[in-house]
C-alpha positions in Angstrom: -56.5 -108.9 7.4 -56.5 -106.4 9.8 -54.6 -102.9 8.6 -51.4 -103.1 11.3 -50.3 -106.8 9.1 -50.0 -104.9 5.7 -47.4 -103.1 7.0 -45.5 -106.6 7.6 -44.4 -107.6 4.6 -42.7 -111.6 4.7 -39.4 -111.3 2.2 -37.0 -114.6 1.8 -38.0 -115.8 5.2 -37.7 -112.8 7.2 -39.7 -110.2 8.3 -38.9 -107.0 6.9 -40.9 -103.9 8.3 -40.5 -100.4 6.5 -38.6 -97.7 8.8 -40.2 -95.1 10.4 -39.2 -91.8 9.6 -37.8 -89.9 13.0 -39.2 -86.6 13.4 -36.5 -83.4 13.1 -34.6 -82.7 16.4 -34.6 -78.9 17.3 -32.1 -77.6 18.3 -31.5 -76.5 22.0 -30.4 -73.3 23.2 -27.5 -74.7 24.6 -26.4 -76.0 21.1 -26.6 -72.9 19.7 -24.4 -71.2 22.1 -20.5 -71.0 20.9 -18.6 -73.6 22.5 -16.8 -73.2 25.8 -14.2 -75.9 24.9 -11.1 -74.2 25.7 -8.3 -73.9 22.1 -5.0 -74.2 22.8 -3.3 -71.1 21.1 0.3 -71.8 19.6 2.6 -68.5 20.8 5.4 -68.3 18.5 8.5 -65.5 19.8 10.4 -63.7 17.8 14.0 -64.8 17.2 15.8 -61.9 18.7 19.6 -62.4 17.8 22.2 -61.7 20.0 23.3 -58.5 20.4 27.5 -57.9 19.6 29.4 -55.5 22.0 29.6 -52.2 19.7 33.1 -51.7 21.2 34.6 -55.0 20.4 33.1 -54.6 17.2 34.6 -51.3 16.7 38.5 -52.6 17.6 38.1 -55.5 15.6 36.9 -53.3 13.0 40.0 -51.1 13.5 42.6 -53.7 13.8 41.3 -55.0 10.6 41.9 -51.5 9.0 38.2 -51.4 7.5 37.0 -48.3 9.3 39.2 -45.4 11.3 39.8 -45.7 14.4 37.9 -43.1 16.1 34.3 -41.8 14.7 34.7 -38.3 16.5 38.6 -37.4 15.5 37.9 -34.1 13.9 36.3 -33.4 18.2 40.0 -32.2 18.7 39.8 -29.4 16.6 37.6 -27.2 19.2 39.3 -27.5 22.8 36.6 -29.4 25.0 36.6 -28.1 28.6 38.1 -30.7 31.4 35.0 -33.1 32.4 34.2 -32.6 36.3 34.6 -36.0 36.9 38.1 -36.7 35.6 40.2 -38.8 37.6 43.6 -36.3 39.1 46.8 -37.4 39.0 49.0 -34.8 40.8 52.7 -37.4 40.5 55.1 -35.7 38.6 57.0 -37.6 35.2 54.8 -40.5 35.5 55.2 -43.4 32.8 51.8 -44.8 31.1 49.6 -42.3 31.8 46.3 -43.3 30.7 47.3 -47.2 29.7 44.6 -48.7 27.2 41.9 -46.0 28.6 38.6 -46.6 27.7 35.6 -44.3 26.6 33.9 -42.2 29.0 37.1 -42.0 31.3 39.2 -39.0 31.7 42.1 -38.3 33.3 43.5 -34.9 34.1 46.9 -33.9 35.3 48.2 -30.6 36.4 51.8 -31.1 35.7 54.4 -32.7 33.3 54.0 -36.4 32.4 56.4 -38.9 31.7 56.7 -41.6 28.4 54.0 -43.3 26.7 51.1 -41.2 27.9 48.3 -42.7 26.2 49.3 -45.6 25.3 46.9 -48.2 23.7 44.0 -45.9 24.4 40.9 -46.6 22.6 39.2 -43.7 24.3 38.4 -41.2 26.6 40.0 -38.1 27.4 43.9 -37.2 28.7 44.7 -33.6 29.7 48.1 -32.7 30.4 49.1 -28.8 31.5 52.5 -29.5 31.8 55.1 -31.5 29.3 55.1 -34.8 28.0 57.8 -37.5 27.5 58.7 -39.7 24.6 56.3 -41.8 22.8 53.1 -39.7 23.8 50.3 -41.1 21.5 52.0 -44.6 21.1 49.6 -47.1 19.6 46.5 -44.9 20.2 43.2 -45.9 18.4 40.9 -43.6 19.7 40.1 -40.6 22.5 42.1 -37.9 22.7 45.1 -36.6 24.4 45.8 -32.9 25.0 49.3 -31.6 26.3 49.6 -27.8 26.8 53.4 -28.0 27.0 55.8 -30.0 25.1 56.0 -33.4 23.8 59.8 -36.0 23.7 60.8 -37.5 20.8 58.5 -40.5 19.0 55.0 -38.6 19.8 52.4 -40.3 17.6 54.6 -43.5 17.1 52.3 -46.1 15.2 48.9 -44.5 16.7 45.9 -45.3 14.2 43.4 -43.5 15.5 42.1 -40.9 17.6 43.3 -37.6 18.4 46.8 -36.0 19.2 46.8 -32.3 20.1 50.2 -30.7 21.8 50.5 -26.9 21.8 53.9 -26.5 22.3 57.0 -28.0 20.7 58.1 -31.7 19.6 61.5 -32.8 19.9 60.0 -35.6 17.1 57.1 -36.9 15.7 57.6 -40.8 14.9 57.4 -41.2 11.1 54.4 -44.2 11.8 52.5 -41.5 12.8 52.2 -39.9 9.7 51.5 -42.8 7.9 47.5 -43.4 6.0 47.1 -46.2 8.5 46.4 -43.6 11.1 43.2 -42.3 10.5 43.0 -39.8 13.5 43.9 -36.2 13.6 47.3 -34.5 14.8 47.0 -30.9 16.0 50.2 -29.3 16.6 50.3 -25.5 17.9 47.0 -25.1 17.4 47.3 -26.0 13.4 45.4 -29.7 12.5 48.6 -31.3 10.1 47.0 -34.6 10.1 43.5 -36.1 9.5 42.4 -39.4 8.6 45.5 -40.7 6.5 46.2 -37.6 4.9 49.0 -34.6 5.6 46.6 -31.0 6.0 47.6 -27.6 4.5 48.4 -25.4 5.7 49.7 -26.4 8.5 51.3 -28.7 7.0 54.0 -26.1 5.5 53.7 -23.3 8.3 55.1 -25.6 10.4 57.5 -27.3 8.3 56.8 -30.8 10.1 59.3 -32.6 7.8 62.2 -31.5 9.8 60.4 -33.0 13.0 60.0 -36.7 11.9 62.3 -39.0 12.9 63.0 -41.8 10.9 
C-alpha cells in the first residue's frame, strides 16, 4: 500500500484524515504599528455654579440683620477728599438728595440741602458744604454722608448702616438712630458717638447727645 493511503484512515464509514498543522504567521510591520483607529475621548466640564450678585446678597443680608450694613463704616472717621467725578448739584434746599444711591456714585453740593438727603442709600458718597434739612440719614444702609453745616430735626431716623458725619449742630437726632440695629457710625462735630450698635465715649458725654434725641 503505497505510503500517501496510511495517512487515510476509514473510521465508521467515513474518511477521517489527520489535520495538518499550519505553520506560525509572522507578524507584519503593519501589525506591529499602534493603531490609527481614532478613540473617542469623553470631555466632562466642570459644573461651575452660578454666580449671586454680591450686592443683592449684601442688602438681603442686611435687611435680615445678620451682618451690618456697611463693611467700611469706621471710613468716616478720616475725611476722604471729594472724588473728581462726583455728580454737582448747585439747586439750593433740594428734597432727596441722593435717593437710594448706589456704590461708586458721588454726589457733591456746594450749598444747603433740603429733607431726606440720603435717603435709602446703600452707598456711595454725599457731600454737603452747606446745611441740611430734616431727616438727613433716613433709612440709610450704607455710604456715607458728610454735611459741613447743620442738620433739621430726625437726622439718623431708622438708618442701619453706613456712615453719618455733620460738623455742625443738630436741632435732633431721631431716637431709631441710636438704636443696636444700626450698625454704622455717627460722627458729630468731629467726635464718632456711634459705631456698630453701640453709643462711643467720649463723645458720647462731651457732647451730651441725650438732650438731642427726640423721642
Amino acid at each position: 500500500m503505497p505510503q500517501e493511503n496510511l495517512n487515510k484512515i476509514w473510521k465508521a464509514g467515513k474518511l477521517f484524515e489527520p489535520k495538518q498543522e499550519q505553520p506560525t504567521k509572522e507578524p507584519t510591520p503593519d501589525e506591529t504599528k499602534p493603531s490609527n483607529v481614532k478613540r473617542k475621548i469623553s470631555v466632562v466640564k466642570a459644573f461651575v455654579p452660578k454666580q449671586e450678585d454680591p450686592f443683592k446678597k449684601k442688602v438681603e443680608a442686611v435687611l435680615k440683620g445678620i451682618e451690618p450694613a456697611s463693611a467700611s463704616a469706621t471710613a468716616g472717621e478720616e475725611e476722604k477728599p471729594i472724588p473728581a467725578d462726583a455728580e454737582v448739584i448747585v439747586r439750593t434746599g433740594q428734597d432727596n438728595i441722593g435717593k437710594n444711591l448706589v456704590a461708586g456714585k458721588s454726589i457733591h453740593v456746594p450749598s444747603d440741602v433740603g429733607c431726606y438727603t440720603g435717603i435709602f442709600m446703600s452707598g456711595g458718597e454725599i457731600h454737603v458744604e452747606g446745611d441740611a434739612g430734616c431727616g438727613t440719614g433716613e433709612y440709610m444702609f450704607g455710604g456715607e454722608i458728610h454735611v459741613e453745616g447743620s442738620a433739621g430735626d430726625n437726622s439718623g431716623f431708622n438708618m442701619s448702616g453706613g456712615v453719618l458725619r455733620i460738623d455742625g449742630d443738630v436741632a435732633s437726632f431721631d431716637e431709631t438712630a441710636f438704636i443696636p440695629n444700626n450698625k454704622g457710625t455717627i460722627i458729630w462735630k468731629g467726635e464718632i458717638i456711634w459705631k456698630n450698635g453701640k453709643k462711643v465715649e467720649p463723645g458720647w458725654t462731651n457732647l451730651n447727645v441725650k438732650e438731642k434725641i427726640a423721642y
